[in-house]
C-alpha positions as CSV (number, residue, x, y, z in Angstrom):
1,X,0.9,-25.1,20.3
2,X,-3.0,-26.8,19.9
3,X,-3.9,-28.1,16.6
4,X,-5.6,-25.8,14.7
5,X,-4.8,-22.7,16.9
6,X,-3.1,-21.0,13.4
7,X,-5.9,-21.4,11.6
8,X,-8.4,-20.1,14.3
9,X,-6.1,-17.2,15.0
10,X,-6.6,-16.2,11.2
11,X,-10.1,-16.5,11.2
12,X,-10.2,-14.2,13.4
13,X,-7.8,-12.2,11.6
14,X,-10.3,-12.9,8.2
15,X,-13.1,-11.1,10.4
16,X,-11.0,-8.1,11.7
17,X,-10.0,-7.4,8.7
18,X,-13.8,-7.5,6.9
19,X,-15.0,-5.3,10.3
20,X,-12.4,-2.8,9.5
21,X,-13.4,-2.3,5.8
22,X,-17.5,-2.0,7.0
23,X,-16.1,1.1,9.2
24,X,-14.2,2.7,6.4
25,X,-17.1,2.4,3.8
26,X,-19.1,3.7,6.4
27,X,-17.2,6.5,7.3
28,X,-16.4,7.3,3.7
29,X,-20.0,7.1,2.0
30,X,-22.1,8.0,4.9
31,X,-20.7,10.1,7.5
32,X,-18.4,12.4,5.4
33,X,-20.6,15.3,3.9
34,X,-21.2,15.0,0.3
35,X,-21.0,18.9,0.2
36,X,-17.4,19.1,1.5
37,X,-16.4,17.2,-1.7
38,X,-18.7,19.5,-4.0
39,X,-17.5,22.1,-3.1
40,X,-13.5,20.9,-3.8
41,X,-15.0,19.9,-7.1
42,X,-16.6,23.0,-8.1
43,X,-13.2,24.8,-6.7
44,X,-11.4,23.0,-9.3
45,X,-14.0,23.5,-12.5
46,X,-14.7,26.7,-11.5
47,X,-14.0,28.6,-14.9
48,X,-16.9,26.0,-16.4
49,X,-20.3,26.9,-17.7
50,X,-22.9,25.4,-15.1
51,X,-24.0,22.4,-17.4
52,X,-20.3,21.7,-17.5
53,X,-20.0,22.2,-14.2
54,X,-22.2,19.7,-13.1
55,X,-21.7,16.9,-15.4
56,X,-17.9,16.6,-14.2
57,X,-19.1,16.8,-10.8
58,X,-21.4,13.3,-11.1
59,X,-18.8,12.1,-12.8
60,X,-15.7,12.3,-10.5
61,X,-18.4,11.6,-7.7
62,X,-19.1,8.1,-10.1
63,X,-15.6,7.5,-9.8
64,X,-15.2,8.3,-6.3
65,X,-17.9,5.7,-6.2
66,X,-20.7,7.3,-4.6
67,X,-23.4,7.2,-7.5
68,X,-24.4,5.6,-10.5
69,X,-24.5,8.7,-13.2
70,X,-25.8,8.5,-16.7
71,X,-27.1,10.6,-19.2
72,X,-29.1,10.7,-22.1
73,X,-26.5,11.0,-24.4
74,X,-24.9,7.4,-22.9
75,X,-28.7,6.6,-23.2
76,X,-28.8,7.4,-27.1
77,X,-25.2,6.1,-27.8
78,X,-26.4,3.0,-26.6
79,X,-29.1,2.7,-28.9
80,X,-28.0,4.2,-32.1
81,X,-24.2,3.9,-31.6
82,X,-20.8,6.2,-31.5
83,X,-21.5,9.0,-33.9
84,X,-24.6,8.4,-35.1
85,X,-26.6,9.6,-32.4
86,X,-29.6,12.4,-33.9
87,X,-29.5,15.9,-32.2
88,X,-33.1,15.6,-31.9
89,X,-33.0,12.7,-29.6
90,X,-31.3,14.8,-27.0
91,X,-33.7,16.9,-26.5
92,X,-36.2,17.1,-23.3
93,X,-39.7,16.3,-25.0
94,X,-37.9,13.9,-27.5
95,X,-39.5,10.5,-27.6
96,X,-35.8,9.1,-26.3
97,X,-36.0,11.5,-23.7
98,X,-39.3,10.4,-22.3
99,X,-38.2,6.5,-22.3
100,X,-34.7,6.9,-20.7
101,X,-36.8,9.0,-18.0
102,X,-39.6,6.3,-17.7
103,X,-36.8,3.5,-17.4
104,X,-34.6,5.0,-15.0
105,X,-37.0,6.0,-12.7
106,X,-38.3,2.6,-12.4
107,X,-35.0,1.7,-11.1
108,X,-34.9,4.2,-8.8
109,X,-33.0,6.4,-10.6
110,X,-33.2,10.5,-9.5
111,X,-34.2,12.1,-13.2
112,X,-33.4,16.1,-13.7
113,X,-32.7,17.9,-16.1
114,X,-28.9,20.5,-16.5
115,X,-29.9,23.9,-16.3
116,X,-29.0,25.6,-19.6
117,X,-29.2,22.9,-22.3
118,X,-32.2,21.4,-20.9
119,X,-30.8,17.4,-21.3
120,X,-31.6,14.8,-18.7
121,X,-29.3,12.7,-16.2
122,X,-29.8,10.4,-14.2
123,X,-28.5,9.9,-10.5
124,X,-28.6,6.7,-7.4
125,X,-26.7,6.3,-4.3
126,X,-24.7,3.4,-4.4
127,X,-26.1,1.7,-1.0
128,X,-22.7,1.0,1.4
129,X,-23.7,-2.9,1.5
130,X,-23.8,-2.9,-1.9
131,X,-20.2,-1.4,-2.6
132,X,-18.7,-3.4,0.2
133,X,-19.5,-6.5,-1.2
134,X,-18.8,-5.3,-4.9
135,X,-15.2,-4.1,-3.5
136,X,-14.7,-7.8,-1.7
137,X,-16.4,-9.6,-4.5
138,X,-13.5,-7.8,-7.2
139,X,-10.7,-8.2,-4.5
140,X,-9.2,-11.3,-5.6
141,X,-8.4,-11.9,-9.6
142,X,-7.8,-15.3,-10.9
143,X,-6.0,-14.5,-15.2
144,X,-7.6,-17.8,-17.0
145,X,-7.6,-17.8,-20.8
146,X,-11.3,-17.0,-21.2
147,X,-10.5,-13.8,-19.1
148,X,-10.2,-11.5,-21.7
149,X,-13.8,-10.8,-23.4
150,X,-12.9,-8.5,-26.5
151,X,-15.9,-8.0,-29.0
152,X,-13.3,-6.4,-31.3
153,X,-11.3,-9.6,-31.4
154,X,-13.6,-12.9,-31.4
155,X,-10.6,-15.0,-32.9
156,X,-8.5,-14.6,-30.2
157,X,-6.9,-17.5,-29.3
158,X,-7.4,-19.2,-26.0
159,X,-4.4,-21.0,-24.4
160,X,-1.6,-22.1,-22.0
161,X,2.2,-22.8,-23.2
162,X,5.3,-23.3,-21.6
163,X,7.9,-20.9,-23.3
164,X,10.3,-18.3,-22.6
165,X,10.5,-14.2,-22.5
166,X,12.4,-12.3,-24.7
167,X,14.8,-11.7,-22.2
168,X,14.9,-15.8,-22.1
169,X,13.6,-16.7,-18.8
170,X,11.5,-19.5,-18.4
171,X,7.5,-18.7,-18.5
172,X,3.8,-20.0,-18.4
173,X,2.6,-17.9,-21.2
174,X,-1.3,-17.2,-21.9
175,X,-3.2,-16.1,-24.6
176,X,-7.2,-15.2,-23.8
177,X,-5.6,-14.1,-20.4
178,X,-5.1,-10.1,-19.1
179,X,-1.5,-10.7,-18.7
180,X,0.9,-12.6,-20.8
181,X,3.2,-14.1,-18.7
182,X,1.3,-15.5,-15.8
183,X,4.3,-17.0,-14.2
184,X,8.1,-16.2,-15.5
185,X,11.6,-16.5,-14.2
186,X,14.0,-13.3,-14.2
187,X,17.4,-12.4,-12.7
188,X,15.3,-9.9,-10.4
189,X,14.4,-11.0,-6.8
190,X,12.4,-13.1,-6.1
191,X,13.0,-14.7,-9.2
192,X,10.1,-16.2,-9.9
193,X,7.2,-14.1,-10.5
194,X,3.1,-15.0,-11.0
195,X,0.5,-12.8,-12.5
196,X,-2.1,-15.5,-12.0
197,X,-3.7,-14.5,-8.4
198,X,-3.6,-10.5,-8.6
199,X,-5.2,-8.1,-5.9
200,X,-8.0,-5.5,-7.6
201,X,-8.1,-2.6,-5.5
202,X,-9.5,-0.3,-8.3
203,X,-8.2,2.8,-9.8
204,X,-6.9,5.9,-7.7
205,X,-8.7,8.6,-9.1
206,X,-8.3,11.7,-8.7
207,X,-4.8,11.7,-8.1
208,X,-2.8,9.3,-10.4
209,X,-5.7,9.4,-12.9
210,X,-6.0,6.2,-14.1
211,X,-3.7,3.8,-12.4
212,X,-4.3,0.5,-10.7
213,X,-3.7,1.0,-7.1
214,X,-1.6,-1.9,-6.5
215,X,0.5,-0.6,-9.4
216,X,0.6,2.9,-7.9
217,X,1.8,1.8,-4.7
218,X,4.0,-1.2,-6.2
219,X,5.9,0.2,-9.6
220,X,9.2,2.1,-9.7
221,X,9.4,5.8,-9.4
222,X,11.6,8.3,-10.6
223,X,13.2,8.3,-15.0
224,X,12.8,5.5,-17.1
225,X,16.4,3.4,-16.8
226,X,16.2,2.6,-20.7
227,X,18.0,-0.1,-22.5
228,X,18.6,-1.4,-25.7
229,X,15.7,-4.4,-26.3
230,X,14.9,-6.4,-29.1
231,X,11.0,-6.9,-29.2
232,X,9.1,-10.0,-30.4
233,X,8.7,-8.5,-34.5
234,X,12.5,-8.1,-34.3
235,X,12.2,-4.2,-33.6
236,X,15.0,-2.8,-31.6
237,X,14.8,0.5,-29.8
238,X,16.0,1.8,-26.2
239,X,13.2,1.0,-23.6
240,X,12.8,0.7,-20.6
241,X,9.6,-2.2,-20.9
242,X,9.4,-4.9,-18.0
243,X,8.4,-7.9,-20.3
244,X,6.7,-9.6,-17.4
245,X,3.7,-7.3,-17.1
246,X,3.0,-7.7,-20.3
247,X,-1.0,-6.9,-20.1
248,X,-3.8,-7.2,-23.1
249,X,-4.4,-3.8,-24.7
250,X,-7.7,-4.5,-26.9
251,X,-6.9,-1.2,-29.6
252,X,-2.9,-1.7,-30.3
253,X,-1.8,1.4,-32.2
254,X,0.8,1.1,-34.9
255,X,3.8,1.6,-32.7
256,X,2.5,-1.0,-30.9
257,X,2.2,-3.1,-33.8
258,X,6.0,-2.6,-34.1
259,X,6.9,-4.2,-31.3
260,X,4.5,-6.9,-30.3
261,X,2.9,-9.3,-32.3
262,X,-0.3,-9.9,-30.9
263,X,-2.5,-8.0,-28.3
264,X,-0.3,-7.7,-25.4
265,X,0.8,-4.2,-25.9
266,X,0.5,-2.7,-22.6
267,X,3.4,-2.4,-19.7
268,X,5.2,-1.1,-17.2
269,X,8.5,0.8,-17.4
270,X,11.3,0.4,-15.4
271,X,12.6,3.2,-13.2
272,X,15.5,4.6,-11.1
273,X,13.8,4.6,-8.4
274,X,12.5,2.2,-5.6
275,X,8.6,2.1,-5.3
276,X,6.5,3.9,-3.0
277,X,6.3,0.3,-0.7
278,X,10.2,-0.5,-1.6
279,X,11.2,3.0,-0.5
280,X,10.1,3.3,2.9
281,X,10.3,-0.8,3.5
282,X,14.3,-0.2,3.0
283,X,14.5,2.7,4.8
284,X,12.6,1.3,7.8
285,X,14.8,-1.9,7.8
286,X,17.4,0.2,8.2
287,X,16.2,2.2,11.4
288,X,14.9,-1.1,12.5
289,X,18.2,-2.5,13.0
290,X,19.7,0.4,13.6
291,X,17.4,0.9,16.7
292,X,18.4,-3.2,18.1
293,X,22.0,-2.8,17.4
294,X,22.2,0.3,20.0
295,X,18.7,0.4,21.9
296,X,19.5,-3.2,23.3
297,X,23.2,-2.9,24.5
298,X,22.3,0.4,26.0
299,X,19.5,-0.8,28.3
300,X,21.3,-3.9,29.5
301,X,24.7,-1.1,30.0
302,X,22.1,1.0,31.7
303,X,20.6,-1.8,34.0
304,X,24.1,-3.1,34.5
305,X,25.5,0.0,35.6
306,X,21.8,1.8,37.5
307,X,22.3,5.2,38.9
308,X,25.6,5.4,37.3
309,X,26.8,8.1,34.7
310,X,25.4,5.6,31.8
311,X,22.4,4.9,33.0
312,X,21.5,8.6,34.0
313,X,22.9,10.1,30.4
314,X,20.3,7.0,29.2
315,X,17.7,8.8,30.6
316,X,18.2,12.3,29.8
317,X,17.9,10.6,26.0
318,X,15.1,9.0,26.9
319,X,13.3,12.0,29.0
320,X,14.2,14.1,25.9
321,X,12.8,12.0,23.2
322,X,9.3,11.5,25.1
323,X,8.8,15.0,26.0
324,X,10.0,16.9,22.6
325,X,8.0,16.6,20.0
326,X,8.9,14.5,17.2
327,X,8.7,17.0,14.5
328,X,11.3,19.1,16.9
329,X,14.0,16.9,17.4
330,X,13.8,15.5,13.6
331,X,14.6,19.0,12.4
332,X,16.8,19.7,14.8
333,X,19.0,16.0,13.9
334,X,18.5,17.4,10.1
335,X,19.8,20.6,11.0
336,X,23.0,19.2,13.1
337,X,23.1,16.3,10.1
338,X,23.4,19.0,7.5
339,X,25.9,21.7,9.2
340,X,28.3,19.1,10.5
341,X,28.2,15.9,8.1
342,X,27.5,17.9,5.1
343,X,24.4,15.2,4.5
344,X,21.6,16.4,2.6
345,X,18.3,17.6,3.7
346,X,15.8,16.2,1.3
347,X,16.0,12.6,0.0
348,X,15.6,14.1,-3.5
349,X,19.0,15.8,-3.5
350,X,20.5,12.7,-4.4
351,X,18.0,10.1,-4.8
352,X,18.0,6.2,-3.6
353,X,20.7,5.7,-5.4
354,X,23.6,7.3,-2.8
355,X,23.9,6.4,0.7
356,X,23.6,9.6,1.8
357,X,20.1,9.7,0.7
358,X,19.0,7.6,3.7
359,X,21.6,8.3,6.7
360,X,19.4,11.3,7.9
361,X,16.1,9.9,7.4
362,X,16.1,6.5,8.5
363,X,18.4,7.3,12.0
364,X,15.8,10.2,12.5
365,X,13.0,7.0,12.0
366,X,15.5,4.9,14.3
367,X,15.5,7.8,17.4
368,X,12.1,7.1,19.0
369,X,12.9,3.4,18.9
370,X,15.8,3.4,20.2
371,X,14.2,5.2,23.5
372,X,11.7,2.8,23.7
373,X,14.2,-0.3,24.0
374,X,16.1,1.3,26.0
375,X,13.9,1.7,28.3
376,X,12.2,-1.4,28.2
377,X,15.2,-3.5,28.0
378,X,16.7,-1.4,31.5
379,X,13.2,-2.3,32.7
380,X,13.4,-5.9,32.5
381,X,16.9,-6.5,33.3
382,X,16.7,-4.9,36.1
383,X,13.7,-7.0,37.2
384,X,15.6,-10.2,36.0
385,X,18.5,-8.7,38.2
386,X,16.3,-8.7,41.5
387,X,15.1,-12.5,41.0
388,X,15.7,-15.3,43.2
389,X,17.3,-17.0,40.4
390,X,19.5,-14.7,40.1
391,X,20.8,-14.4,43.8
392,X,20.8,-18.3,43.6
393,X,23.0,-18.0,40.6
394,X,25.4,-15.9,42.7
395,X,25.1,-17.7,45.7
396,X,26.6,-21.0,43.2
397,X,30.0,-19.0,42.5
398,X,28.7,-17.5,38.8
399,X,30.5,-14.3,38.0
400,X,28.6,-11.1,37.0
401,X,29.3,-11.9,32.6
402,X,27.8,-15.3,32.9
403,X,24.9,-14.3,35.0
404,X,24.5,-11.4,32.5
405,X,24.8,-13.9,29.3
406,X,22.9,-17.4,30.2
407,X,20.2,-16.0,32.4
408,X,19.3,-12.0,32.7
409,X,19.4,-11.1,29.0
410,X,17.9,-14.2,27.9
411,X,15.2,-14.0,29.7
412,X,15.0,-10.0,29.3
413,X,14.8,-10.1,25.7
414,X,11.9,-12.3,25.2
415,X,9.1,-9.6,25.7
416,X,11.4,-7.5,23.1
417,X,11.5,-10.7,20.4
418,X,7.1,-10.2,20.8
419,X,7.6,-7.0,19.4
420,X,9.9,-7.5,16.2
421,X,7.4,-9.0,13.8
422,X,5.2,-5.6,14.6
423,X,8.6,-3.3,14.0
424,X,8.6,-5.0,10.7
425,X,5.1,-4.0,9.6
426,X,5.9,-0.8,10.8
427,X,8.6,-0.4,7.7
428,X,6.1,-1.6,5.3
429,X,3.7,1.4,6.3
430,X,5.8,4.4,6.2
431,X,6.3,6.8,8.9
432,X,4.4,10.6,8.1
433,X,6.3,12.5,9.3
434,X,9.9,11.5,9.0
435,X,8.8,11.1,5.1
436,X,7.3,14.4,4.6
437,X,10.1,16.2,6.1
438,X,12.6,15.0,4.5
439,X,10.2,14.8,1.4
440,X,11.4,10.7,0.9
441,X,9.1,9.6,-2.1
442,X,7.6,6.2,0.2
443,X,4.1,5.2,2.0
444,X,3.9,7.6,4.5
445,X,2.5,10.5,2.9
446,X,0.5,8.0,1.1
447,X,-2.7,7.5,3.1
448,X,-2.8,11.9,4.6
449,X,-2.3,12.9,0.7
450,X,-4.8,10.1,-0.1
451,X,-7.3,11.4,2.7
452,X,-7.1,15.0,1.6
453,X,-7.9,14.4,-1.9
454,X,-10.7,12.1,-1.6
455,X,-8.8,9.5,-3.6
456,X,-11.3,6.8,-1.6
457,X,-10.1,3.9,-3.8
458,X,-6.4,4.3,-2.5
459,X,-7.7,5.3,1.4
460,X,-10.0,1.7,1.5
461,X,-6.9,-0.3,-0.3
462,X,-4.2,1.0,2.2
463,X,-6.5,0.6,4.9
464,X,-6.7,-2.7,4.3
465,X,-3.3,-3.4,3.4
466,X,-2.0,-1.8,6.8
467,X,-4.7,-3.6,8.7
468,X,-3.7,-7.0,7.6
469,X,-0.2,-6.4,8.1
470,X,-1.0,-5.4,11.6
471,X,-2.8,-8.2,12.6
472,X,-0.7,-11.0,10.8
473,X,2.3,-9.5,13.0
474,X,0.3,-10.1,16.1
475,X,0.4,-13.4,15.5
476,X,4.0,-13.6,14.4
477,X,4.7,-12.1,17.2
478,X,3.2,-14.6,19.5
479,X,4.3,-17.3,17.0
480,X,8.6,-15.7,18.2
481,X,7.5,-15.4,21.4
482,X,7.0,-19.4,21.2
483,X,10.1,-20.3,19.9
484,X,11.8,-17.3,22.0
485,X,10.7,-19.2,25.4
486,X,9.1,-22.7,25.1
487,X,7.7,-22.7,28.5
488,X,5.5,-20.1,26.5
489,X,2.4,-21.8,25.0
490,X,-0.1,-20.6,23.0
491,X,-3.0,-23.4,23.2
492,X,-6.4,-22.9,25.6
493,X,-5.3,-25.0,27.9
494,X,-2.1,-23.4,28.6
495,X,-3.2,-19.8,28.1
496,X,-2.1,-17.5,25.6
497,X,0.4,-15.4,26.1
C-alpha cells in the first residue's frame, strides 16, 4: 500500500463529508418552504391569541435555527434586569421602544410590531454560510478547567486531580470543567471512558425538547434500573445516576445539595433498555451473521450443485425476495413467526431483555441479505469453477473438496470480504422498515420521524453520522480486500481496486 494513501483516502473522506453537510443546510434552510413549517406550527398553537400565536412561532423557528428573534421585552430585561422591567417601556412610542428599533435595524434586523398588544420584535435570516460554519465551528468540544464560565459562581475552583468515583474506579477528575470526570474507569465496556473530546450536535427540538442529540441518540431507554447508592455528602437513596456523566449544573436545588457537594449536579440515569444506536447495532449484528452463516454455504451448495434441486429451490428464494416487496414478506415472516413459534409481534411485548425480542426482527433484517450472497457467491464460484486454473487443478489429480477448499472459495469470497466493513455500518444505521414494523425502539425510525417533525438539529447530526460511517467503510473495505488477496494493491501505481 503507498505511503500516505490512508491519509489521502481520508482527506477525501474530510471533504465528502463537509460537501454533504453544505447540501443538507441547503436543502433544509433554503429550499424547504418556510410556510410548510408555519403552518405545522400554527396547527399546534392553534387555541392561542394571535400575539401568542406569533411569538411561539419565531421562537421554535429560532430554535429550528432559521432566525435570530428578539423582542423588546429581551431588549428591556437586558437593560433594567429580571423583574424590574417598567410597563411603560414596552410600549410602541416609549423611548426604549424607539432605540431597540433604531439598533436593530442597523443590523439588519426586520422590526414589526404583534398585532393586538402593539410591542415590537425583531427578525434576520440566519445566512446558510453562516450556520454551516457555526455548526462545524461547535462540532468538536474540548472540557478544560476554564470551560465553565458561571457569573453566579466566580470562586469556582479551577483544576485537574487524579482520584476515584464513588463507585471507586480510577478517574481524572475536573473542577472549572462541564463534566466531572473527564476520563474514569468502570466495570462497563469499554472500560475506560473520556468526556474530554465530546461531539456538539445541538439540541433536538421539537421532539425530545431539550436533549443533547448525541445523548438522545446514545443514552438508555426504557425505566430507570435503580439501585441503592451512597452519594458524595453521605446521602443514600435508590437511583439510578451514572456517576460518570456527572455535568456542571450552575443553579443546584436543595435535593441536589443533598447529594453532591459541589456544582456537578446534573446526570444521566440508567435504564433497562439498550440505546436507540445499541438497539439496532445488536440487532443488526445479529442478521449480519446470521445472513454469512447461511447466505455463503448456500451459494457455494448452489454453484456446486447448478441446475440441481438446490440450486433451483436457491433461486425460487432468491426470485421471491427481489420481486416481493419487503414490507410483504416481513409481514408475512411475522405472521408465520407468530402462529407457529408463538414469537411476539412487537419488540415491546417483551423488551431487549428476552431473546425472543429479537428472533423475528433481526432474521426478517437478515432475509434480503441472505439473497444477495447467495446470489453473488453462486456467481463467482461458478466463474472460479470455469477457470483454467481450475481445469489445471483437475488435470493434476485434485479431487472436487480440495479444489472447492484451497482455490474456488478462496478466491470467490474475496469480492464478498469488500463488502463486510459496509454490512457493519449498515447495523449502526437502523433499517426503517423492519424497525417500524415491528415497532423495535432503534435508529431506523430515527431520521423519517426526525424529517417529519422538522427536528433539523437531529436530521443534520444523523446525516452526518451516517455519512461518515459510510465512507470510512469504503475504505475498510478496500483496506480487507488488501489483506483478503495481497496480489490486490491499493497504491497509484498499482491501481486501486
Amino acid at each position: 500500500m503507498k505511503k500516505g494513501y490512508i491519509a489521502l483516502r481520508l482527506l477525501r473522506s474530510l471533504i465528502s463529508l463537509l460537501i454533504i453537510i453544505v447540501i443538507v443546510f441547503t436543502l433544509i434552510y433554503t429550499l424547504i418552504p418556510r410556510s410548510i413549517i408555519r403552518s405545522k406550527i400554527y396547527v399546534d398553537l392553534r387555541q392561542k391569541p394571535q400575539d401568542v400565536k406569533d411569538d411561539l412561532t419565531n421562537v421554535q423557528l429560532e430554535k429550528l435555527g432559521y432566525l435570530d428573534y428578539v423582542t423588546i421585552s429581551d431588549y428591556c430585561v437586558e437593560l433594567y434586569g429580571q423583574g424590574n422591567v417598567p410597563e411603560a417601556a414596552l410600549q410602541p412610542d416609549s423611548e426604549e421602544s424607539q432605540q431597540f428599533r433604531a439598533m436593530y435595524e442597523k443590523k439588519g434586523y426586520t422590526v414589526e410590531a404583534f398585532q393586538e398588544n402593539k410591542q415590537l420584535y425583531a427578525c434576520k435570516d440566519i445566512p446558510v454560510a453562516k450556520r454551516i460554519l457555526t455548526w462545524f465551528g461547535n462540532l468538536i468540544q474540548i472540557d478544560h478547567p476554564w470551560k465553565v464560565q458561571d457569573p453566579n459562581n466566580p470562586d469556582l475552583p479551577r483544576y485537574l486531580k487524579v482520584g476515584t468515583t464513588p463507585t471507586g474506579g480510577l478517574a481524572l477528575i475536573g473542577s472549572g470543567t462541564v463534566h466531572k470526570y473527564l476520563i474514569y474507569f468502570d466495570t462497563n465496556f469499554p472500560y475506560i471512558h473520556q468526556n474530554i473530546i465530546t461531539l456538539d450536535f445541538g439540541v433536538s427540538y421539537p421532539t425530545f425538547q431539550g436533549k443533547e442529540v448525541m445523548q438522545v441518540i446514545f443514552e438508555s431507554q426504557g425505566e430507570e434500573v435503580k439501585r441503592e447508592v451512597t452519594f458524595e455528602t453521605g446521602y443514600t437513596a435508590e437511583s439510578a445516576i451514572i456517576f460518570g456523566t456527572l455535568k456542571y449544573k450552575s443553579n443546584p436545588d436543595r435535593m441536589d445539595q443533598n447529594k453532591f457537594v459541589d456544582n456537578y449536579a446534573d446526570y444521566q440515569t440508567k435504564k433497562a433498555q439498550p440505546s436507540m444506536v445499541g438497539t439496532s447495532f445488536i440487532m443488526g449484528i445479529i442478521a449480519l451473521v446470521l445472513s454469512y452463516l447461511i447466505g455463503l454455504p448456500m451459494g457455494v451448495a448452489m454453484a456446486k450443485y447448478k441446475d440441481k434441486l438446490v440450486d433451483k429451490l436457491g433461486m425460487v428464494y432468491i426470485i421471491f425476495i427481489i420481486a416481493v416487496p419487503s414490507l410483504a414478506y416481513i409481514y408475512l415472516f411475522r405472521f408465520l413467526g407468530v402462529k407457529l413459534f408463538s414469537l411476539p409481534s412487537v419488540f415491546t411485548t417483551y423488551g431487549s431483555g428476552d431473546i425472543r425480542s429479537w428472533i423475528l426482527p433481526a432474521i426478517s433484517l437478515a432475509l434480503p441479505s441472505i439473497s444477495s450472497l447467495m446470489l453473488w457467491m453462486r456467481r463467482y464460484v461458478v466463474d472460479q469453477m470455469n477457470s483454467d486454473y481450475v481445469k489445471f487443478a483437475k488435470a493434476k489429480g485434485l479431487n472436487k473438496s480440495e479444489i472447492f477448499r484451497r482455490h474456488i472459495f478462496k478466491n470467490a469470497v474475496i469480492p464478498i470480504a469488500h463488502g463486510i466493513p459496509t454490512a457493519l455500518a449498515g447495523c449502526i444505521t437502523g433499517a426503517i422498515i423492519t424497525e417500524a414494523v415491528y415497532s423495535v425502539g432503534g435508529m431506523g425510525k430515527m431520521i423519517p420521524d426526525s424529517i417529519n417533525n422538522y427536528n433539523n438539529p437531529m436530521v443534520i447530526a444523523l446525516v452526518f453520522m451516517f455519512a461518515g460511517i459510510s465512507v470510512l467503510s469504503v475504505l475498510l473495505g478496500d483496506i480487507v480486500l488488501t489483506k483478503v488477496d495481497p496480489r490486490i494493491s491499493l497504491s497509484e501505481k498499482a491501481g486501486r481496486s
